[in-house]
N, C-alpha and C positions, 0 to 999 in steps of 0.2 A: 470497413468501419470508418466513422466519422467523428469529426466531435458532436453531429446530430445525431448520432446513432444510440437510440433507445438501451442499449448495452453499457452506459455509459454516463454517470453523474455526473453534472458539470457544478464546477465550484471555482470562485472567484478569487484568489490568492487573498487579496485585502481581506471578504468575510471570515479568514480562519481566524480563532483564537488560539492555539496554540503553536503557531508558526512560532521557531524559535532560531531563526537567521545569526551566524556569526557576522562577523566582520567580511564586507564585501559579497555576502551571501545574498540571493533571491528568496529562499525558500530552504527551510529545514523540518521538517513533518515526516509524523510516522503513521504507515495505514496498516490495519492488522486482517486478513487477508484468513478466509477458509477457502474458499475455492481452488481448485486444482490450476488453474491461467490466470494469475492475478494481473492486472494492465494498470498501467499509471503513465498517463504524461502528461506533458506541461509544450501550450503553446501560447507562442506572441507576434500578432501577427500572423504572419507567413511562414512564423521558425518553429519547430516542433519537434520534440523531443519526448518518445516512448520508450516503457519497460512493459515486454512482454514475452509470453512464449514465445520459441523458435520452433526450427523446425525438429523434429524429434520429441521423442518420450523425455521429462525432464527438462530439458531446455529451454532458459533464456537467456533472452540477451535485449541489449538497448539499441534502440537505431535513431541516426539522426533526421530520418523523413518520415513521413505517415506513409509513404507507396513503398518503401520498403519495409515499415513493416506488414502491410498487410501482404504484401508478397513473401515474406520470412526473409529478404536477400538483404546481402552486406551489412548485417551488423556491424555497429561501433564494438562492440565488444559481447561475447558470446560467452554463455558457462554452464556447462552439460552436468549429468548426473546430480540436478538437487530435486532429490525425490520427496523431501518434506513435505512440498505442498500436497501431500498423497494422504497425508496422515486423518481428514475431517478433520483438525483442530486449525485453532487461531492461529497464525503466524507473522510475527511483526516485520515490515519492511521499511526502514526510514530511506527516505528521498532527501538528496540537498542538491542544488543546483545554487552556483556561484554566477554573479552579474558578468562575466563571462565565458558561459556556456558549459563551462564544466560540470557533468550528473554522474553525481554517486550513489550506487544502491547499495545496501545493506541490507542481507537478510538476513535476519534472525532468527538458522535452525536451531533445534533441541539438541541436536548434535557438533553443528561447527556450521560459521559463522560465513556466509558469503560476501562477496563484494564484488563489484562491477564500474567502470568508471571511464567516462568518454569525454573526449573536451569534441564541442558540439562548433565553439569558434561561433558561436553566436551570444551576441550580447541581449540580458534580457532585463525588465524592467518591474518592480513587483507590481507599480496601481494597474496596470493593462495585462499582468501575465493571466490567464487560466489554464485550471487544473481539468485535466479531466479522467477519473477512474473506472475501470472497466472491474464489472464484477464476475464477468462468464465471457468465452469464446462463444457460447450461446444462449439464448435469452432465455431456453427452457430450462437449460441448469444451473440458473443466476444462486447466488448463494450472498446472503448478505456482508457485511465488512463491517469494520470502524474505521473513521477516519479525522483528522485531527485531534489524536488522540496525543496527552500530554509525553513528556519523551521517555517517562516513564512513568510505563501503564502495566506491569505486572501484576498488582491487582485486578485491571479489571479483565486480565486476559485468564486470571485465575476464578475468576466467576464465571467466565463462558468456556474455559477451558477445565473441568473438575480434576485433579490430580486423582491416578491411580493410587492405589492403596500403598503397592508397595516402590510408589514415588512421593509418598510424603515424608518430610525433612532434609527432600533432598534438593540439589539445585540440577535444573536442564536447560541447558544454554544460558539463553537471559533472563530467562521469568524464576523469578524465586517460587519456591512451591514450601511452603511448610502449613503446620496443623493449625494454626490459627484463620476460625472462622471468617471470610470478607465480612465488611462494615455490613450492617442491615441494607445503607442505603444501596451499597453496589448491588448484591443480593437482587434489589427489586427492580434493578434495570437491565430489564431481556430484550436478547435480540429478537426483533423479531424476521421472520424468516419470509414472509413475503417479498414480491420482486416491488412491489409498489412503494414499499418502505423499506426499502435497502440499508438504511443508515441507520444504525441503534441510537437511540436517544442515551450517550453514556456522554456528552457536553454539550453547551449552549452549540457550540457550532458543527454539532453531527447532525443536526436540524433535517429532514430534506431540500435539498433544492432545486425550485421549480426553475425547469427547462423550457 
């Protein structure tokens, strides 16, 4: 895999509207993720930084090259048994990467909360960073995503995610779940499930972008 590789949206750090960067920060953004292999990295230049599957059932981790990770070797940082992404539903993952190399992931299961975190020792810069996120290990079982989604999106994760019956009023992980109907408008914004249109139209900057 590449950043040319058709498995893979490429977005421009500058074009997000929801980047919500602390102090000293590159990049603070959350992508919400059905796919069983969710991929996310961010390069600048020459320096590149990926979250993806490892090797094993379950498994990820982050590495600080693209050759390791497509080989699966020497993770920065590795973490077995999060079987959530098994579930078909939405699951939110926020990325932040600090202007010196350090990447934090956070997953956000329905059961307990993951975290992952490398200092990379590389310095990066936001107008030249891009992002690029991978929706499938394969392009026949691409599955679509959100992405630049606000940092909290419990709603709209509750429109594409419907609460079982006998989980409404209750909370799971981060997404609130109770019996109050979403807006109309969330309601009318479906994912759609083609590979061609991978990005649901749920903000100005879930747009597609042409590659």
């Amino acid at each position: 895999m590449s950043p040319g590789d058709d498995r893979f949206v490429h977005v421009k750090l500058s074009s997000l509207v929801n980047n919500s960067p602390q102090t000293n920060e590159v990049f603070r953004t959350k992508v919400s993720f059905s796919t069983k292999t969710p991929t996310f990295g961010a390069f600048y230049r020459n320096k590149k930084i990926i979250f993806g599957p490892s090797r094993g059932n379950n498994s990820f981790a982050i590495y600080n090259s693209h050759e390791n990770y497509l080989e699966k070797k020497l993770p920065c940082m590795e973490l077995q048994n999060i079987d959530e992404f098994n579930s078909g539903k939405y699951l939110e993952i926020l990325f932040v990467l600090d202007q010196n190399g350090i990447f934090t992931v956070i997953i956000y299961g329905s059961k307990h909360i993951h975290v992952l975190n490398c200092n990379t020792d590389f310095k990066y810069y936001p107008q030249e960073t891009l992002l690029y996120i991978g929706y499938s290990d394969r392009i026949e079982d691409a599955l679509p995503f959100i992405y630049d989604c606000p940092l909290e999106i419990a709603q709209i994760i509750k429109a594409v995610n419907p609460p079982k019956e006998e989980d409404r009023g209750q909370n799971q992980g981060n997404t609130t779940v109770s019996t109050e109907a979403p807006p109309e408008e969330t309601k009318k914004r479906q994912i759609n499930t083609t590979i061609s249109t991978a990005v649901p139209e749920v903000s100005k900057a879930t747009e597609a972008i042409k590659t």
